[in-house]
ZAKE-321095 format. One line per 8 residues: for each residue x, y, z of C-alpha. Coordinates in Angstrom, 3 decimals, padded with zeros to 6 digits. Layout:
BEGIN
X Y Z | ...
END
This chain:
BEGIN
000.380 264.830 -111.133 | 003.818 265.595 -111.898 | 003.370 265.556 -116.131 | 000.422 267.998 -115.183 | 002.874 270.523 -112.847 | 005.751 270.670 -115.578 | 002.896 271.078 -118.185 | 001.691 274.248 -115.798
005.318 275.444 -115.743 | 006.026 275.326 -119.763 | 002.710 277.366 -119.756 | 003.583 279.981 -117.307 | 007.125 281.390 -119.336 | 004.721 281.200 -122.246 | 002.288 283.228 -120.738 | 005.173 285.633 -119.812
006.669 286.462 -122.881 | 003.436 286.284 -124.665 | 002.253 289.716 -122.155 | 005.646 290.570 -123.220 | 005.320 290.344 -126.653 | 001.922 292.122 -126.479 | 003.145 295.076 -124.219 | 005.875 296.221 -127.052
003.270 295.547 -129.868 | 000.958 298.046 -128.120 | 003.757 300.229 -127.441 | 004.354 300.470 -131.197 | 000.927 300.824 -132.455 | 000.574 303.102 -130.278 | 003.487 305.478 -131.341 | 002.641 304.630 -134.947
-000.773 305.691 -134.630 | -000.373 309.071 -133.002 | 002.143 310.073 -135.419 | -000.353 309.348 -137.842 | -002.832 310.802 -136.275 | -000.647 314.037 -135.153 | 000.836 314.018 -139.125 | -002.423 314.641 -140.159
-003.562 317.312 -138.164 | -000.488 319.295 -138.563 | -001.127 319.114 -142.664 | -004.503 320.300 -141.917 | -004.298 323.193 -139.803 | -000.232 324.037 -139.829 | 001.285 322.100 -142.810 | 003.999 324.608 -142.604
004.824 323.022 -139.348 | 006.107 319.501 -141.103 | 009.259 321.285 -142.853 | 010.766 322.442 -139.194 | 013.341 319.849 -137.709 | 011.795 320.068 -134.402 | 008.561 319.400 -135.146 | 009.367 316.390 -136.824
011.723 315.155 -134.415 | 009.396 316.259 -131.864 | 006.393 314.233 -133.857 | 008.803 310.872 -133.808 | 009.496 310.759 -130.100 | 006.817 312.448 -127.991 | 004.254 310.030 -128.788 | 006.608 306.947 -128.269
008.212 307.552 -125.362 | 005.537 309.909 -123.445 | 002.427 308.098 -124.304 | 002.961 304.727 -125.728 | 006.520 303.410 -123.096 | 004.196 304.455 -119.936 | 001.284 302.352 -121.524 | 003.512 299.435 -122.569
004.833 299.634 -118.764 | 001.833 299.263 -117.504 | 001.190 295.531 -119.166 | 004.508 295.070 -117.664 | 004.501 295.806 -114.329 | 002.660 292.965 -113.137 | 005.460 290.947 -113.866 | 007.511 289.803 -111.485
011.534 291.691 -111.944 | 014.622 290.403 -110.603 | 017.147 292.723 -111.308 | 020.586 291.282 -111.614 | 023.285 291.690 -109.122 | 025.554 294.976 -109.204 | 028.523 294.924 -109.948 | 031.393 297.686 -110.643
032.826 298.219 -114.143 | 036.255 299.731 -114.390 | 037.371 302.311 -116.882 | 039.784 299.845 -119.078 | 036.527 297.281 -119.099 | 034.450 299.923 -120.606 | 036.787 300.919 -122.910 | 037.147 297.199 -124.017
033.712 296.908 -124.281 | 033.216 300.217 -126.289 | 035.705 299.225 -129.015 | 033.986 295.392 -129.486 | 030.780 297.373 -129.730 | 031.933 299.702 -132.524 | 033.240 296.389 -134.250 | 029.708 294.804 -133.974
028.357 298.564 -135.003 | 030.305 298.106 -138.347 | 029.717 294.572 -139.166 | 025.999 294.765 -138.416 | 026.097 298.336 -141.133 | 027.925 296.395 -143.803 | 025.418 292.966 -143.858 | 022.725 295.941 -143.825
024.191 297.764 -146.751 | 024.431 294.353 -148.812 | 021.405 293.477 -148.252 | 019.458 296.778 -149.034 | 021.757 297.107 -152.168 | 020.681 294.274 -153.269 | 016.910 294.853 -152.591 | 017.914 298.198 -154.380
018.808 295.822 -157.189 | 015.672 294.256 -157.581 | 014.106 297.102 -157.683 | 016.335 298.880 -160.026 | 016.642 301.661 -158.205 | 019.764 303.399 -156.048 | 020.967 302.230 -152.320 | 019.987 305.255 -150.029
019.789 304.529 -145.902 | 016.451 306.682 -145.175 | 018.278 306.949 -141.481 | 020.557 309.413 -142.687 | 018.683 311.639 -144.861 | 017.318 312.017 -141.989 | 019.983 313.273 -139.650 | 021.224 314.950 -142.714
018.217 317.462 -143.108 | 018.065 317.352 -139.042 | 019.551 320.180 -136.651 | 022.821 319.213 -134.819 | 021.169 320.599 -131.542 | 018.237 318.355 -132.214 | 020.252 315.525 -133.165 | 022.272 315.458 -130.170
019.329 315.758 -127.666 | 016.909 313.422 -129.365 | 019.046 310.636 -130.868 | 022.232 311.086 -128.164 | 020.608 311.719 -125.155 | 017.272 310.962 -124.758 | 016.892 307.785 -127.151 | 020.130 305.651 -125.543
018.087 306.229 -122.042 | 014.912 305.477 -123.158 | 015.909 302.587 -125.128 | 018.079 300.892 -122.480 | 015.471 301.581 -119.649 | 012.971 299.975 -122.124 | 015.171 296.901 -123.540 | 017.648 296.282 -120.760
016.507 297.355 -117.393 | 012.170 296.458 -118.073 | 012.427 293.618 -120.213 | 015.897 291.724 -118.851 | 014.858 292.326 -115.298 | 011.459 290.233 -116.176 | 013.182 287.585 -117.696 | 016.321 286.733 -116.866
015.034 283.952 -114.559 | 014.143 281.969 -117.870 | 018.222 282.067 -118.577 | 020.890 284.380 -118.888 | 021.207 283.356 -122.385 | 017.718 283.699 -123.481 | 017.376 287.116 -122.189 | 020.520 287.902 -123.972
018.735 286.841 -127.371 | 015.048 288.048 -126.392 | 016.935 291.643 -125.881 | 018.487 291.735 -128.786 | 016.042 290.505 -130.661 | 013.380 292.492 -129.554 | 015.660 295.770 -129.967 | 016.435 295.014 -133.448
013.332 294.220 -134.511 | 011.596 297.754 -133.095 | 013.714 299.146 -135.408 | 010.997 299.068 -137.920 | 013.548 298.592 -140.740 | 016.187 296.469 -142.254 | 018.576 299.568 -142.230 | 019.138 299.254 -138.306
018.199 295.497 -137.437 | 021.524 294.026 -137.529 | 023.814 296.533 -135.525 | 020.759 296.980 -133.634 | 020.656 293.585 -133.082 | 024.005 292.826 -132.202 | 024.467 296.055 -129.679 | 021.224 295.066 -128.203
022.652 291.595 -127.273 | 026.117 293.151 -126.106 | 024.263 295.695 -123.917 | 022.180 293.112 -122.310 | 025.497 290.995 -121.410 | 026.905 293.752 -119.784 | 023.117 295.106 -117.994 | 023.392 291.000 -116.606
027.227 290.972 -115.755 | 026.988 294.506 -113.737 | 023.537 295.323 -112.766 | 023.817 299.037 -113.639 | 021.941 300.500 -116.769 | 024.353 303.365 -116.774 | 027.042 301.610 -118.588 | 024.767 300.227 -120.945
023.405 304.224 -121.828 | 026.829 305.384 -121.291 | 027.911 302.988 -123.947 | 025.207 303.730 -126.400 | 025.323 307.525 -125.912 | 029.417 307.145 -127.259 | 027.939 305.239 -130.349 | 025.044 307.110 -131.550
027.112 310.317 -131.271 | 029.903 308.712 -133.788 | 027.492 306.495 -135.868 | 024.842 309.789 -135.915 | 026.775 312.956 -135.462 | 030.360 312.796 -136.188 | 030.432 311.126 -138.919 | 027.364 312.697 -140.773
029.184 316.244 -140.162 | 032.410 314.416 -141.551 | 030.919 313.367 -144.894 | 028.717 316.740 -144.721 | 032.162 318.336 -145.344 | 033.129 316.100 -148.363 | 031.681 316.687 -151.902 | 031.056 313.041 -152.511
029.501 313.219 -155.477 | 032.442 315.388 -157.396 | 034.645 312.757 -155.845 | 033.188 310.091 -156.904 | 032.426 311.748 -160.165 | 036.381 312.355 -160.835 | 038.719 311.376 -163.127 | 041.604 309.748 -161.420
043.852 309.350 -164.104 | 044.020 313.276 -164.525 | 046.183 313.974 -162.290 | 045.678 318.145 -162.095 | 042.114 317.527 -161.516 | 043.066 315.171 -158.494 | 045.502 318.080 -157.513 | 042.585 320.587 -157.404
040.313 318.810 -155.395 | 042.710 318.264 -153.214 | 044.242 321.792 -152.742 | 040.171 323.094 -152.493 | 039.031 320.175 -150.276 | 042.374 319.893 -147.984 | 040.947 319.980 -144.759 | 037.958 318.042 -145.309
039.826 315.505 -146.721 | 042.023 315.376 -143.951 | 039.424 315.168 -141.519 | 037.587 312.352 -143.851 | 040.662 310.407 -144.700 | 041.477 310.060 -139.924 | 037.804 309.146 -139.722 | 038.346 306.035 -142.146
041.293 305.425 -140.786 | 039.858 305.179 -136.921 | 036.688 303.357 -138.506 | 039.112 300.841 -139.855 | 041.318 300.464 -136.519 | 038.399 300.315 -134.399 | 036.836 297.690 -136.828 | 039.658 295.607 -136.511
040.769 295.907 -132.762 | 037.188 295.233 -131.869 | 037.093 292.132 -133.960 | 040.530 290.945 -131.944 | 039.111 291.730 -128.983 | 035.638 289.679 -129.677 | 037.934 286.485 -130.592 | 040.000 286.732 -127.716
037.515 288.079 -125.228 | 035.046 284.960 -126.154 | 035.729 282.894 -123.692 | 035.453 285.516 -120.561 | 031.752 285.324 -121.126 | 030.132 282.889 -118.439 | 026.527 282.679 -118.559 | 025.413 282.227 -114.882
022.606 279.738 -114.483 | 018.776 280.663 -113.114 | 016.368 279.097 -111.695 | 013.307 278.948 -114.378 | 016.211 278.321 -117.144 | 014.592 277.036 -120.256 | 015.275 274.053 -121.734 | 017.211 274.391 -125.170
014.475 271.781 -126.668 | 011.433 274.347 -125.414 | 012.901 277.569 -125.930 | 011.984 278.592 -128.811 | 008.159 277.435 -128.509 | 008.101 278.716 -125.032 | 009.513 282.424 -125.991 | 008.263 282.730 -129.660
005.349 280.570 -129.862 | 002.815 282.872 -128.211 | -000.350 285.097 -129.103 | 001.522 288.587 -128.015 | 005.299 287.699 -129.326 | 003.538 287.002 -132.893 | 001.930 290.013 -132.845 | 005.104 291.973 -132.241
007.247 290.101 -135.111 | 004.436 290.027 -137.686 | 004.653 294.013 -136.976 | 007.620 294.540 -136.935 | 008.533 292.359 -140.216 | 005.882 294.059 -141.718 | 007.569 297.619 -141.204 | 010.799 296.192 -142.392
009.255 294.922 -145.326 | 007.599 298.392 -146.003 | 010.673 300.230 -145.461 | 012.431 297.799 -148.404 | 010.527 297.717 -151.049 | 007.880 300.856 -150.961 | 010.408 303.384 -149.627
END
């Protein structure tokens, strides 16, 4: 009797993350399809539509988070939530916090750019992040109302607040990774996976350890406004390619780049220069800060030995990753 009650139990976290799994599956095919669908319509009957940034902005979010988020809630709700106990964050904890995250921003970017040089590589073609032609070619209005305001709330309400709250019972730690995990991967590309990854699992330590979502968007509004807006008007200002292109050992040519490009340079030259503090204090304070981090324990904790079969081994959890990996795949070598 007992062998068949903890058989019962394994199956029931299974079942769990498996409805899990399939709820942010849906919620991408979903948004994929629309904006398929919508694409297509538009180069039908208003092509001329498709070359305005708020149309195509407009295109990438409406069907996500107003049709597809309110579906995928709906194959969530039945699940049980326990939300996590509230507790106050002071100003000098968020501004610890907010430096180890730009540190984690930065290392996650430069294991990205390595890796999609070297896919570049293969291919013999150029490194370019698809991400910021993007932003690039986007309105700053747009920019700052889609991808710093409205996707940090969306995103934490979806990957913090809905998914942590329905299982964080199964371990602090595993919701921690699921989060993460799961954040990354709806990236959709190999560009974003590993910052997105590592915020993801930052954000959901501090949605357990306080309770309140509002740091957590807070947090992530700060970041996407310097990792999307400040620094692509920054670089916007700089002539990188005549830079690049110079001749450094000629030294009046260096001169009048310099005297035309003063103030951009200036303005480029304090933006590396924070980049590379921030990088670095954030690293000190991720060493040092290590050992703060408790993980409480939960009731329906995992084992470590059933973990991974319990949270990954599962019909709807498949589905998502074989999606998602196929996107990233798509994104490396036919984009």
């Amino acid at each position: 009797m007992d062998e068949i009650q903890n058989i019962s139990e394994r199956r029931e976290p299974r079942k769990v993350f498996s409805r899990i799994g399939l709820a942010y599956f849906v919620i991408l095919v979903i948004s994929i399809l629309l904006q398929y669908v919508g694409m297509g319509l538009v180069m039908h009957y208003k092509p001329e539509l498709l070359d305005t940034n708020w149309f195509v902005m407009l295109l990438s979010f409406a069907p996500l988070y107003i049709v597809a988020v309110p579906v995928g809630y709906l194959l969530l709700r039945k699940i049980p939530a326990q939300k996590p106990q509230q507790e106050k964050m002071g100003f000098g904890q968020f501004i610890v916090f907010l430096i180890m995250c730009f540190s984690i921003m930065y290392i996650g970017n430069i294991i990205s750019t390595l890796l999609n040089s070297a896919f570049a590589s293969m291919k013999g073609t150029e490194y370019d992040n698809p991400i910021y032609g993007i932003l690039n070619n986007s309105n700053i209005f747009l920019n700052i109302v889609f991808v710093v305001l409205l996707a940090p709330i969306f995103e934490e309400l979806i990957f913090r607040r809905l998914l942590i709250d329905r299982i964080r019972q199964y371990g602090e730690g595993t919701a921690i990774l699921v989060s993460g995990l799961m954040f990354g991967l709806f990236h959709g590309n190999l560009y974003q996976f590993f910052y997105a990854f590592g915020l993801g699992a930052m954000f959901a330590y501090i949605y357990l350890r306080t309770g309140r979502v509002r740091y957590t968007i807070f947090l992530h509004v700060i970041i996407n406004f310097f990792g999307g807006i400040l620094s692509t008007l920054i670089v916007e200002g700089v002539d990188l390619e005549a830079l690049s292109n110079m001749d450094t050992t000629n030294i009046e040519e260096v001169a009048r780049f310099a005297e035309e490009n003063l103030t951009q340079m200036v303005g480029f030259g304090l933006y590396i220069i924070a980049i590379i503090a921030l990088f670095i204090a954030g690293l000190i304070l991720l060493i040092v800060k290590r050992k703060d981090a408790v993980l409480r324990p939960t009731d329906m904790q995992l084992e470590k030995g059933t973990l991974f079969r319990t949270v990954f081994l599962n019909a709807g959890m498949f589905l998502f990753i074989l999606l998602t990996l196929g996107l990233m795949t798509y994104t490396v070598f036919a984009i």
